[in-house]
N, C-alpha and C positions, 0 to 999 in steps of 0.2 A: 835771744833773751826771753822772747813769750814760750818758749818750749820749758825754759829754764824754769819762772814761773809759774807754768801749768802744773811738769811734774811737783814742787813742793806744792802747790795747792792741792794736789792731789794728794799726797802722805799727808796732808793735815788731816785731810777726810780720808784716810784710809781703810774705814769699815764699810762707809756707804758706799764707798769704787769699789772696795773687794770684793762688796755683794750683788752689785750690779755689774760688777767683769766674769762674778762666776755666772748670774744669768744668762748673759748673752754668749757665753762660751758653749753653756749647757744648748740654747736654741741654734746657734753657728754649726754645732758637732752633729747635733740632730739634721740639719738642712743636710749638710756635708754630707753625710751617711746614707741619707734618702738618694739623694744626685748620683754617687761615686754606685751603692749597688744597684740603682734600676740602669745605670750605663753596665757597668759590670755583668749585669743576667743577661743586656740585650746584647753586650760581646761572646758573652759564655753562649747563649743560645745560637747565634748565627755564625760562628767558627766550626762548630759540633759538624756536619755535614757540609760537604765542598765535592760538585761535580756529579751527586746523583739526579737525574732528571725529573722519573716519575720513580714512585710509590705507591705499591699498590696490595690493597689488604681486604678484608671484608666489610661490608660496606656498614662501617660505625660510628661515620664521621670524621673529618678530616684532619682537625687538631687531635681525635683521639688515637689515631695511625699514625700521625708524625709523632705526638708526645709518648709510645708506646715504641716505634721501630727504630726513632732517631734516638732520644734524651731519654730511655728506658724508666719513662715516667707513666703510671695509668697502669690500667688491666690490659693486658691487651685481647684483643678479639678473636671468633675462634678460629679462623683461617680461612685460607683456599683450599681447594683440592691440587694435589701433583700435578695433574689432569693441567690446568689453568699455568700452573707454572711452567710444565711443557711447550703449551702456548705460545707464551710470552717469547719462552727460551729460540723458538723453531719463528718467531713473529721479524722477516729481514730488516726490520728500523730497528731491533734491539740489538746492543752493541755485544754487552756484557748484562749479566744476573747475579745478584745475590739472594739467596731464601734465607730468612729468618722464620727459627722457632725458639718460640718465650715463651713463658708461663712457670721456669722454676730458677732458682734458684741455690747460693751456696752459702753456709756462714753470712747470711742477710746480702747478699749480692747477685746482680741478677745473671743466669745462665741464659743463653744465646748461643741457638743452636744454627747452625752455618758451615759456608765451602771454604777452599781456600782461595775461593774468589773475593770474598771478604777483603784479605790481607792485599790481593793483590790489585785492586781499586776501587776501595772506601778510601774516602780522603775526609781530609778536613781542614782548616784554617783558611789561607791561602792554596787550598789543591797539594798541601803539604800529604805525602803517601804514610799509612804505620809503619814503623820501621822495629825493627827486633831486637830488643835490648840483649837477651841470650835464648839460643835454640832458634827455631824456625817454624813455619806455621806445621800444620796437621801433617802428620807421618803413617798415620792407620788410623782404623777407627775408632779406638780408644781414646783419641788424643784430645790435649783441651790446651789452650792460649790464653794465658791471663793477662791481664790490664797491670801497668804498673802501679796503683793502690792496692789493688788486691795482695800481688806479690810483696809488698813492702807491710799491709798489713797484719797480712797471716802467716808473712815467712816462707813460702813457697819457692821450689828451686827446681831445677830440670829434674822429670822422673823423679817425682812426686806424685802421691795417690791422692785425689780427691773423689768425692760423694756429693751429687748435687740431689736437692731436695726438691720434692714437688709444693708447688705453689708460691706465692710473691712474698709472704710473711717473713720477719725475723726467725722463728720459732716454727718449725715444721714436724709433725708427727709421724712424716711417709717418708724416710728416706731409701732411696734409689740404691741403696748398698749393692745388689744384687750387680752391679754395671758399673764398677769405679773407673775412673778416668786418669791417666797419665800427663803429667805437661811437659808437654815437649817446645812452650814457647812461652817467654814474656818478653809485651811489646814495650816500647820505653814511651816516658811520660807525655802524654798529648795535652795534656789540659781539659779534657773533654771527656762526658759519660763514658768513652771506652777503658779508660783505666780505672774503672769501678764494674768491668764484668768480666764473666768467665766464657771462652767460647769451646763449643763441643763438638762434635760432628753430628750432622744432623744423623745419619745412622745411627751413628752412636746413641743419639739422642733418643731415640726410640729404642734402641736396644733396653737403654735402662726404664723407657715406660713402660716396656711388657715383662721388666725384672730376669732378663736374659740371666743366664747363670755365670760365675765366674770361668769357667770351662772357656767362656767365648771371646774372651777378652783378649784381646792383643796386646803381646807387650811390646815396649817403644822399640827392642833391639830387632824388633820386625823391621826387614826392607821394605818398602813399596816402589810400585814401578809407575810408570808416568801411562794411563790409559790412554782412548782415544774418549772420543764423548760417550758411547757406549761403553757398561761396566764390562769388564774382559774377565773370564775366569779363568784362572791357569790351576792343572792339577798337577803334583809333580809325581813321575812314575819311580818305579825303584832304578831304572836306570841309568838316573840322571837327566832323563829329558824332561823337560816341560810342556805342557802339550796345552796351548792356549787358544781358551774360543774367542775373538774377538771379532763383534758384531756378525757374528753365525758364521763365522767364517772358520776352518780348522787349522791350524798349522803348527808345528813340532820347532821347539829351538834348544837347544841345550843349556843348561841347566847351568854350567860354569858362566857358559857365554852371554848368558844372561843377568851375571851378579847378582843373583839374589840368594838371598840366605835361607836356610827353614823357618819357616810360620811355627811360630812357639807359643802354647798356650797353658796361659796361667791355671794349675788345678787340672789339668789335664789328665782324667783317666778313663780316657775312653781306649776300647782294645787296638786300636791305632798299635804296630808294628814299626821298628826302620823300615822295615819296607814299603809302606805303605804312608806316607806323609799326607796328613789334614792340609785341606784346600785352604788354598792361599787367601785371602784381604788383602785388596788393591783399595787406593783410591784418588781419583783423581783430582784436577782444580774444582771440576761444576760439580758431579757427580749427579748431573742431571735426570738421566733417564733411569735410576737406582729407582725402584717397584718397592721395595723396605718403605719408603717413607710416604707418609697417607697424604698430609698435608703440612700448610707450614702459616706461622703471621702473617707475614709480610714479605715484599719482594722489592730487593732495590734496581731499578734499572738505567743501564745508559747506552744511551742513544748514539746510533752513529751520527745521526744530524738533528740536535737541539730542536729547529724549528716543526719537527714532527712531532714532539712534545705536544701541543694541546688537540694535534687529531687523534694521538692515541689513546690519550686522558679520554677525549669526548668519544670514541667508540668502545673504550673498552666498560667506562662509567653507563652508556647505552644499553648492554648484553643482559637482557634477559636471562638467558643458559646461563647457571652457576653464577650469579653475578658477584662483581667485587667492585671497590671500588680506588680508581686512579686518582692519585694526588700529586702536585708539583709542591714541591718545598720552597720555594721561595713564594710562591700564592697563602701558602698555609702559614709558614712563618710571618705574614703582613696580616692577615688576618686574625692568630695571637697578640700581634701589637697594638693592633685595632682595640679590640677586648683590652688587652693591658693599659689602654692610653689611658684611659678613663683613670683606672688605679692610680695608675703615675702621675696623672694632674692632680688629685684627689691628694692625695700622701706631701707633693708639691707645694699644694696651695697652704695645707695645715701648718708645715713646716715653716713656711715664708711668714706666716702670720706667729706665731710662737716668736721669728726671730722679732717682727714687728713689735710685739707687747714687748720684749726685753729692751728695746731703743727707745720705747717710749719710757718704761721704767727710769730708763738712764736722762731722760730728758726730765723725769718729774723729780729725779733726783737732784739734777741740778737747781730747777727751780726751788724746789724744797730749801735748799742750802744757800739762798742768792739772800734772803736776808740778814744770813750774820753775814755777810760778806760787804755790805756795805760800808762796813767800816775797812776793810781791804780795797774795795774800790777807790773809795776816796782816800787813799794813801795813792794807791794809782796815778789817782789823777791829779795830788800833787808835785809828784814826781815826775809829770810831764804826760801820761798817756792820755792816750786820743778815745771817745765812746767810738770808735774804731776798732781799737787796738782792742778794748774792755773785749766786743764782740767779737773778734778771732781770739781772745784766748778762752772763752767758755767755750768755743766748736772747737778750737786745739785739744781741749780737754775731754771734748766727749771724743772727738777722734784718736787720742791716744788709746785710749778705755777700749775701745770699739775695735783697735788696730791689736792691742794687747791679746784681746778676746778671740779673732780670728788666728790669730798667729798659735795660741793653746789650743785653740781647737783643734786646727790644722793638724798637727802632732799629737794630739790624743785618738784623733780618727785615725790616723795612718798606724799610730800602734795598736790600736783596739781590734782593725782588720785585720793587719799583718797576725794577729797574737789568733783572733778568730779565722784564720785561713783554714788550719786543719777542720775546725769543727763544719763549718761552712761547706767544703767540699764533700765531710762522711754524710752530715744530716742532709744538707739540699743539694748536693750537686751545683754547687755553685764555685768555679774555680773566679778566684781573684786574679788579675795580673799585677805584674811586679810593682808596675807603676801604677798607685791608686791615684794621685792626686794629679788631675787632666787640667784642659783649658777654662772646664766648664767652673772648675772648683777655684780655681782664679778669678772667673767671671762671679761667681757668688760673692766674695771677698767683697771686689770693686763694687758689686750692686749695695754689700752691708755698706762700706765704708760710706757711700753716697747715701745713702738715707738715712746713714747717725747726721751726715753733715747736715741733711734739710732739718732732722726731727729736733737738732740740737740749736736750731737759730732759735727755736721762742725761747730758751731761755736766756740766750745769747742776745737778744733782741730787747730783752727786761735789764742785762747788765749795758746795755746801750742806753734806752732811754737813763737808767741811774744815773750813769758820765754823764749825760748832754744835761740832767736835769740840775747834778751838784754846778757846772759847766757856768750853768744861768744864773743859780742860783747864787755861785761865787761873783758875778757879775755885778 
């Protein structure tokens, strides 16, 4: 009966609740927004890499190598030398290598130049591996592997030509045309910076910064053979044999028995005869000891046993000679958070107080409205209600108000995001999950509903004394 009550009290004053359910909807959505993306950026950011140990780049600081190598955020720095990356690669604690090189990209997306040791242990999520939505990672040197954004933005499909550009900008004045690139892979949707880049081979990569000519381009229907660590060069004779140096070593295999096809090359007019076939391009997973490439970013690495992790950070961060510097990802991501907390309380605190003034609104509103009410009162109370009763039906009524208000919020935030998903992902890099509305967004709810109930007793507490005072008065 008091709900009963409440609501037509409520339509009587239907302008004053309208405009006090749109405030506190307006502060609820706000709070709600603030909680759901700073949880959201700290999911999106700590799924992004899984299982790489150290990172290690030139020494420019340590958020600025993780925000540049991992979430393809910043400038990134100018590099190591090969020299360093050998190193590492020949260093017995290291498991596996990956080298990055950045600094350009494609149609506003960033190019990442890399092995196909990339593909076969970068992870992310839960240690979840890339998986290849169509084609497969790098086949020659020309090849490039998009991100499922890219692909679905620009329409991209196997063998297909692309041109990446020098430098980080939307709008590039240098393009790299002399060196186009073939895709011979797109990986399927991760949720994370990698389906907003393009990867190249780092040969390759340099091919197009010295503006190699189209002559030198491999095309996709090029075979490759699987090396050993050292690059292997095979030249094919006119009689069918193949005569391969690998690791100085000489020895003749034949040419059938080898499956492999002739090296074809785009724009080809050099006096090259049948008989005489242009040297092959091999390439393998590391492509480690390849002398073509000067330097590179950054370098992912893993460790055969994790707990070597902070002796090799701490000697290699040590080296004088050539120095770089080593980072652990999970030390660098805590120390972002750090930096970030402050935001987040900040953004937090503003938000909590915004919902604040809208409860007290609704509590001055009540008040405001308790003197023409006293003739509703005192029909109350002779109909039997108790200044009890009076005082649970003004906090019924700011808890309806209150409950009403979280409840539109609720669903305007969830479509506002869902509807801002695409924009969110192309401008920041910020992938949403399915589920926006967590525990925590529950727990806001219960915290509003519980402080309309305290902020709502003074005026609940005025329709109290009123009862007990006509109460006496009848007396």
């Amino acid at each position: 009966m008091l709900t009963t009550i409440a609501i037509q009290s409520l339509k009587r004053r239907k302008n004053t609740a309208l405009l006090t359910l749109v405030s506190i909807v307006i502060s609820v959505s706000l709070l709600l927004s603030v909680d759901i993306i700073r949880s959201q950026v700290k999911n999106s950011f700590t799924r992004t890499v899984s299982g790489v140990d150290v990172i290690v780049g030139a020494p420019s600081g340590q958020l600025n190598l993780l925000l540049s190598s991992v979430f393809n955020l910043t400038t990134p720095s100018k590099g190591i030398s090969w020299d360093s990356v050998s190193s590492l690669n020949n260093d017995p604690r290291v498991s596996w290598l990956i080298p990055l090189s950045l600094g350009d990209t494609h149609s506003g997306y960033r190019v990442i130049g890399t092995t196909n040791a990339y593909f076969k242990h970068f992870k992310y999520g839960d240690k979840q591996p890339l998986i290849f939505a169509e084609g497969g990672p790098f086949a020659h040197v020309g090849a490039a592997v998009i991100g499922a954004d890219v692909a679905e933005s620009l329409g991209y499909r196997i063998d297909d030509s692309i041109v990446i550009s020098h430098g980080l900008g939307n709008v590039s004045f240098r393009q790299h045309d002399g060196f186009p690139f073939s895709v011979t892979g797109v990986l399927e949707k991760t949720g994370t910076p990698v389906d907003k880049a393009v990867y190249v081979t780092l040969i390759g990569l340099e091919k197009a910064h010295v503006h190699a000519s189209p002559s030198s381009i491999v095309k996709p229907s090029q075979s490759i053979q699987r090396p050993s660590k050292l690059h292997a060069q095979a030249h094919v004779h006119s009689d069918g044999e193949a005569a391969v140096y690998d690791n100085g070593e000489h020895k003749t295999t034949n040419h059938e028995e080898a499956g492999h096809e002739e090296a074809r090359y785009e724009g080809d007019n050099s006096p090259h005869s049948h008989k005489e076939k242009p040297e092959r391009q091999r390439l393998g997973e590391m492509d480690i000891e390849n002398n073509n490439v000067s330097s590179v970013s950054a370098v992912m690495l893993g460790l055969k046993n994790r707990i070597t992790a902070l002796q090799l950070q701490y000697q290699l961060n040590q080296r004088s000679k050539d120095p770089v510097l080593a980072i652990l990802p999970g030390m660098a991501l805590a120390e972002l958070w750090q930096i970030m907390g402050n935001v987040e309380a900040l953004l937090l605190l503003l938000s909590s107080l915004i919902v604040v003034s809208a409860l007290i609104g609704l509590a001055t509103m009540l008040l405001a409205t308790m003197r023409e009410r006293y003739q509703e009162i005192a029909v109350l109370r002779t109909i039997g209600a108790s200044p009890a009763a009076l005082l649970m039906l003004i906090q019924l009524e700011a808890l309806l108000i209150a409950l009403a208000g979280c409840g539109v919020s609720m669903l305007v935030v969830t479509g506002l995001l869902s509807a801002l998903k695409p924009w969110l992902s192309a401008e920041f890099g910020l992938f949403l999950s399915d589920t926006l509305l967590s525990s925590n967004s529950l727990a806001i709810v219960l915290l509003v509903l519980l402080s309309t109930y305290i902020v709502s007793f003074f005026p609940a507490y005025a329709a109290y004394k009123r009862g007990l005072h006509a109460e006496l008065t009848s007396q």
